[in-house]
C-alpha positions in Angstrom: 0.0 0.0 0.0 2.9 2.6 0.9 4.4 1.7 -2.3 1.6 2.5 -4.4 0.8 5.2 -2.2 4.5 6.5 -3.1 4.2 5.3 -6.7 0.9 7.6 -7.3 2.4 10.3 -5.4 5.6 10.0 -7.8 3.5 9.7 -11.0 2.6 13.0 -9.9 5.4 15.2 -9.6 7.1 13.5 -13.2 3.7 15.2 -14.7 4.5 18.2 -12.5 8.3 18.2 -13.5 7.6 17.5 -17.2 7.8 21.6 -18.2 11.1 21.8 -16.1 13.1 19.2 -18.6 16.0 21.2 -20.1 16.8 21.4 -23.1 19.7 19.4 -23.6 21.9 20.5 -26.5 25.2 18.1 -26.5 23.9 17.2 -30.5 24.5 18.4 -33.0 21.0 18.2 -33.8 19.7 19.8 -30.5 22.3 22.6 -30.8 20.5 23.3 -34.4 17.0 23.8 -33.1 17.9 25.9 -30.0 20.0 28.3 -32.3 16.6 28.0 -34.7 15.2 29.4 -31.4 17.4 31.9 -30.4 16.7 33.6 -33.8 13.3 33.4 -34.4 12.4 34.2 -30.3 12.0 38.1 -30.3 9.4 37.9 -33.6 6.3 37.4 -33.3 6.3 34.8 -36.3 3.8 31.9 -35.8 5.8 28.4 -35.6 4.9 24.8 -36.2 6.9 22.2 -33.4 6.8 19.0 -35.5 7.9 15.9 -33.4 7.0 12.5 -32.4 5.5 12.5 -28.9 7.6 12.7 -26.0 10.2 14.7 -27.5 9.9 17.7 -25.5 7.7 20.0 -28.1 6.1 22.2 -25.4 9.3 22.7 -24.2 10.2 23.9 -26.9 7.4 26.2 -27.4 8.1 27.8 -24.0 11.5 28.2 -24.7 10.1 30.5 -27.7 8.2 32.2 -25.2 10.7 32.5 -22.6 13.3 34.2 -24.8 10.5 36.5 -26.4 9.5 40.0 -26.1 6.4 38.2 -24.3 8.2 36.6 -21.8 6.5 38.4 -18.7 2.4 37.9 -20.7 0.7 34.4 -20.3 1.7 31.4 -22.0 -1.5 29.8 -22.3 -1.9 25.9 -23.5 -4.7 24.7 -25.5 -5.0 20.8 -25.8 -7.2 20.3 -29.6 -7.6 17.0 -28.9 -9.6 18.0 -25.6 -11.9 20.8 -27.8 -15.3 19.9 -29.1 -17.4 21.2 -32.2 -20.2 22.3 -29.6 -17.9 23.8 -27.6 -15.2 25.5 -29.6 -16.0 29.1 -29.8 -17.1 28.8 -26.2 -13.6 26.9 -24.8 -11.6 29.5 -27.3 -12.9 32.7 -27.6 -15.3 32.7 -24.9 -19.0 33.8 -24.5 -21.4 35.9 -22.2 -23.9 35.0 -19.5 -27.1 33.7 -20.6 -25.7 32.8 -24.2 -27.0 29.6 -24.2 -28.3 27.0 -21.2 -25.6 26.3 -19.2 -23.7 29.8 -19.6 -24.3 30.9 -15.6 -21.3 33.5 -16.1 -19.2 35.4 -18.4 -15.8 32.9 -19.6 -12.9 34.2 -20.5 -11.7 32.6 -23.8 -8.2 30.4 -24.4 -7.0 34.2 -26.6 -8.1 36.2 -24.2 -6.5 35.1 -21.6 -3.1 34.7 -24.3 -3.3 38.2 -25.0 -0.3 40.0 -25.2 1.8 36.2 -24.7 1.4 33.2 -26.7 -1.2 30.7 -27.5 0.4 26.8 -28.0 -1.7 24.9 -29.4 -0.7 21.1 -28.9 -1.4 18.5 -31.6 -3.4 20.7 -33.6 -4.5 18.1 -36.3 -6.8 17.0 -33.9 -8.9 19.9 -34.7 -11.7 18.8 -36.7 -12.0 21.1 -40.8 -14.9 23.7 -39.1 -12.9 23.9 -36.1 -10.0 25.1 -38.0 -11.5 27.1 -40.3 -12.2 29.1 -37.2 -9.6 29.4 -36.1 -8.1 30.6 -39.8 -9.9 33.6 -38.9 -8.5 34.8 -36.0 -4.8 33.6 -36.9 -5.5 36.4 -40.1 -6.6 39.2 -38.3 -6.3 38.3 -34.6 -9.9 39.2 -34.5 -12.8 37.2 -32.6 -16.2 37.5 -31.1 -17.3 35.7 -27.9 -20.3 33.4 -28.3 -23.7 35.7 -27.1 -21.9 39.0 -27.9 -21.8 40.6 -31.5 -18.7 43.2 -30.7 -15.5 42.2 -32.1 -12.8 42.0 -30.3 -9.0 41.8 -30.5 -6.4 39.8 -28.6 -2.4 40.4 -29.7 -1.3 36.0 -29.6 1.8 35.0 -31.0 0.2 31.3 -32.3 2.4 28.2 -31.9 1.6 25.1 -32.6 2.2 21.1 -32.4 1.8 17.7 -34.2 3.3 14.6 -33.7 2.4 13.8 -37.4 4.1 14.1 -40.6 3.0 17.6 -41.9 2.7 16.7 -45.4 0.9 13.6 -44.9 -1.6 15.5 -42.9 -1.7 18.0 -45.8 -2.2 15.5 -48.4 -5.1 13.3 -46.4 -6.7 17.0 -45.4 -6.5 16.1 -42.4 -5.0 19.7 -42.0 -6.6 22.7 -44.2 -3.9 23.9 -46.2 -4.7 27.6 -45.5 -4.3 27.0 -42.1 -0.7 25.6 -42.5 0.5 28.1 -44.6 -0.7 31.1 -42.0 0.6 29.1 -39.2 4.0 27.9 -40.5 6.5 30.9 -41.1 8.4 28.6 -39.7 8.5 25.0 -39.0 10.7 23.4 -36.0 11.0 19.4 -36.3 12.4 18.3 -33.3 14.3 14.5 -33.8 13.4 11.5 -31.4 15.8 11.2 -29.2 17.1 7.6 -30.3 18.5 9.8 -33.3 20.1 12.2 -30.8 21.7 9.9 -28.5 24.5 12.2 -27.7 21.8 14.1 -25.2 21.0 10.6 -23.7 23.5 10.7 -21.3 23.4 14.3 -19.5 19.5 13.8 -19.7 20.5 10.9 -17.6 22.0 13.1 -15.1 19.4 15.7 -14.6 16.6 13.2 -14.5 18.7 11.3 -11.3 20.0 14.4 -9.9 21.5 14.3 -6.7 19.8 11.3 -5.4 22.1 9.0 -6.7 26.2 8.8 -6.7 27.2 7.6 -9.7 25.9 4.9 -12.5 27.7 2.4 -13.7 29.5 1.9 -17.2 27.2 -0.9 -18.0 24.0 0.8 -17.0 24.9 3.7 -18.9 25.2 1.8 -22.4 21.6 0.4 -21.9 20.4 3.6 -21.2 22.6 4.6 -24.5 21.3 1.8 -26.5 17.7 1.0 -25.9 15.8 2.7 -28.8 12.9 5.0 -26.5 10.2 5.0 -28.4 8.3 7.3 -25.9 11.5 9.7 -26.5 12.6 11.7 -23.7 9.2 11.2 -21.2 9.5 7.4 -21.5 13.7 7.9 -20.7 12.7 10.5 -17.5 9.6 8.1 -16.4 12.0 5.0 -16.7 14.4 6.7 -14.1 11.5 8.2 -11.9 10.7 4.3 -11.4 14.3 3.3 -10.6 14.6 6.1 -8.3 11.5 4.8 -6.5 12.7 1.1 -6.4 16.6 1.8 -5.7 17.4 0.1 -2.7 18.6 3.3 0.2 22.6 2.5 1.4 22.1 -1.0 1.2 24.3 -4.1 0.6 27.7 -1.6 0.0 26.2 0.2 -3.4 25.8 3.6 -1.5 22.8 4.3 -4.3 24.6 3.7 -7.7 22.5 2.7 -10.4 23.6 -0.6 -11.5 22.4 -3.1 -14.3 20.3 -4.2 -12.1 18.1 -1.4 -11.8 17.2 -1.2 -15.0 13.4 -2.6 -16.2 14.3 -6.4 -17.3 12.1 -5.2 -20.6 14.6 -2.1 -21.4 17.7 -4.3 -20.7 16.0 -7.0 -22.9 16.1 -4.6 -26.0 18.9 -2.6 -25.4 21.0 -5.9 -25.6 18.5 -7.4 -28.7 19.8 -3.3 -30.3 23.5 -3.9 -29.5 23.5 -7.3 -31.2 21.8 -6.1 -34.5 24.1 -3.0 -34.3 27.3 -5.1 -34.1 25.9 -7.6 -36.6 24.9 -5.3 -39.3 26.7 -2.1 -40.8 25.0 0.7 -41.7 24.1 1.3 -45.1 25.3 3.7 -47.3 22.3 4.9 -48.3 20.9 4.9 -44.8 23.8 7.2 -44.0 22.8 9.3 -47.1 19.4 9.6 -46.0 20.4 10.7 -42.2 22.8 13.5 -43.7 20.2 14.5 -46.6 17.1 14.9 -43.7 20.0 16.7 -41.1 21.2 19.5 -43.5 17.5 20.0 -44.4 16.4 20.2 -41.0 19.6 23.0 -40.4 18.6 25.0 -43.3 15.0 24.9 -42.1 13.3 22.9 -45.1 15.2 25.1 -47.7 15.3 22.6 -50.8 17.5 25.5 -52.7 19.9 26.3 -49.8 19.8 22.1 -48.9 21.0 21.3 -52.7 23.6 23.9 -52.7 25.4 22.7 -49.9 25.5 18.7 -49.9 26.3 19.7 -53.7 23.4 18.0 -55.3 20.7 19.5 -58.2 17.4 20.9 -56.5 16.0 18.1 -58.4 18.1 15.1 -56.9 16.7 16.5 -54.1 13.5 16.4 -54.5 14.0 13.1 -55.9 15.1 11.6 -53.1 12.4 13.1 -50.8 9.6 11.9 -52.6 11.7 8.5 -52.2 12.2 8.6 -48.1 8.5 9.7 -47.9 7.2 6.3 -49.6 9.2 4.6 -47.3 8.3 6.3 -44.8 11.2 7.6 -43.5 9.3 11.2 -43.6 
């Protein structure tokens, strides 16, 4: 019972913690985005995080708003995927007392209460066509009225968004309105998993045991280096938040290092299935093309022209082989 009691309690603070995850720049890749964001932060130029969950988008996003000129306004988070058609205007823009049955009071709206900060909106194909189309309308002229009132309003939002899906997939199967995209994207920030990072594995490592450990061992450190984390950097900061709970307190001489041990049977499992493939198998040329073709994109932003020019390839190779990684689904 005390265990679960400590487990829940745990559970908890990692959803509490999750917006005070650094972020770690030892990549190369990491180092990219957060000069991305050092550039862009005192615009006001609406920004797409693209990313596979877990990744640390929201970070991101406050980062943005951290380093902007709205620093000291709200930073107000919108989850799409909890919105409803019915309630949408409502939940957004808000309405007035009496504007329909259950409206008791006045409600402040998700862009009024951004004004003057920024607005993240997080996975934002979840938003149904209407739902968007709505919102088109505000992102063009930052204009709104609340449901029950006719008088327009204004609110001053600096939009930013999220998706864990690929953009022009979503584009193509309109699952995303293309108008939408293009008001919202001035610039798009894709943010790599973190097993194609792994040189921010190990100091994430560190931060997420902090001081309540000594030290951890050379052979825990390559699993936490070679297991794959498909949940990206919440899966690797839940995965220590349960060995932190289990570690045994100055007990049989190990004075709380992290040992082999202490790692989930499942993580070590794969980690060791990863290290046998690795060492079996050479990477392929062409997956090595592929990696350095999608990097220098990502560094010049998506810039086909600029991406050509510098890995010293026609525009047209290029797109060539992007059309080819996105059948395979490598984009």
């Amino acid at each position: 019972m005390e265990l679960q009691k400590n487990t829940t309690k745990q559970t908890r603070n990692i959803e509490n913690n999750w917006s005070n995850v650094p972020i770690v720049q030892e990549s190369e890749e990491m180092k990219s985005i957060v000069d991305i964001i050092s550039r862009i932060a005192k615009s006001s130029i609406n920004v797409i995080i693209a990313g596979e969950s877990g990744t640390g988008k929201e970070l991101v996003a406050r980062e943005i708003h951290n380093k902007s000129n709205r620093a000291s306004k709200p930073f107000v988070i919108v989850n799409c995927a909890s919105l409803t058609e019915e309630l949408f205007d409502s939940d957004v823009f808000g309405h007035v007392k009496g504007s329909f049955t259950s409206a008791i009071s006045d409600k402040t709206g998700y862009v009024t209460r951004a004004n003057g900060g920024t607005i993240y909106l997080d996975e934002i194909t979840a938003l149904s066509s209407n739902m968007q189309a709505k919102l088109l309308r505000f992102a063009q002229g930052s204009e709104y009225t609340r449901v029950g009132d006719s008088t327009p309003m204004k609110a001053d939002v600096r939009i930013i968004s999220s998706t864990n899906k690929k953009l022009e997939n979503e584009i193509k199967n309109n699952t995303i309105r293309e108008d939408l995209f293009y008001r919202l994207n001035t610039i798009v920030l894709r943010i790599p998993a973190l097993r194609k990072r792994r040189g921010d594995i190990a100091p994430l490592v560190k931060h997420f045991f902090g001081n309540t450990i000594k030290d951890i061992t050379a052979e825990a450190m390559e699993v936490f280096n070679l297991y794959p984390w498909p949940g990206n950097v919440r899966e690797l900061m839940n995965c220590i938040e349960r060995i932190k709970i289990m570690l045994p307190k100055e007990t049989g001489g190990r004075r709380n290092i992290v040992t082999l041990d202490d790692i989930p049977a499942e993580i070590r499992k794969i980690a060791k299935s990863s290290s046998a493939t690795n060492n079996a198998y050479p990477q392929k040329i062409d997956d090595i093309e592929r990696e350095h073709i999608l990097t220098s994109l990502q560094h010049f932003n998506g810039n086909k022209s600029k991406t050509s020019t510098a890995l010293g390839i026609t525009l047209k190779t290029l797109y060539n082989k992007l059309n080819k990684y996105q059948k395979e689904g490598h984009i």
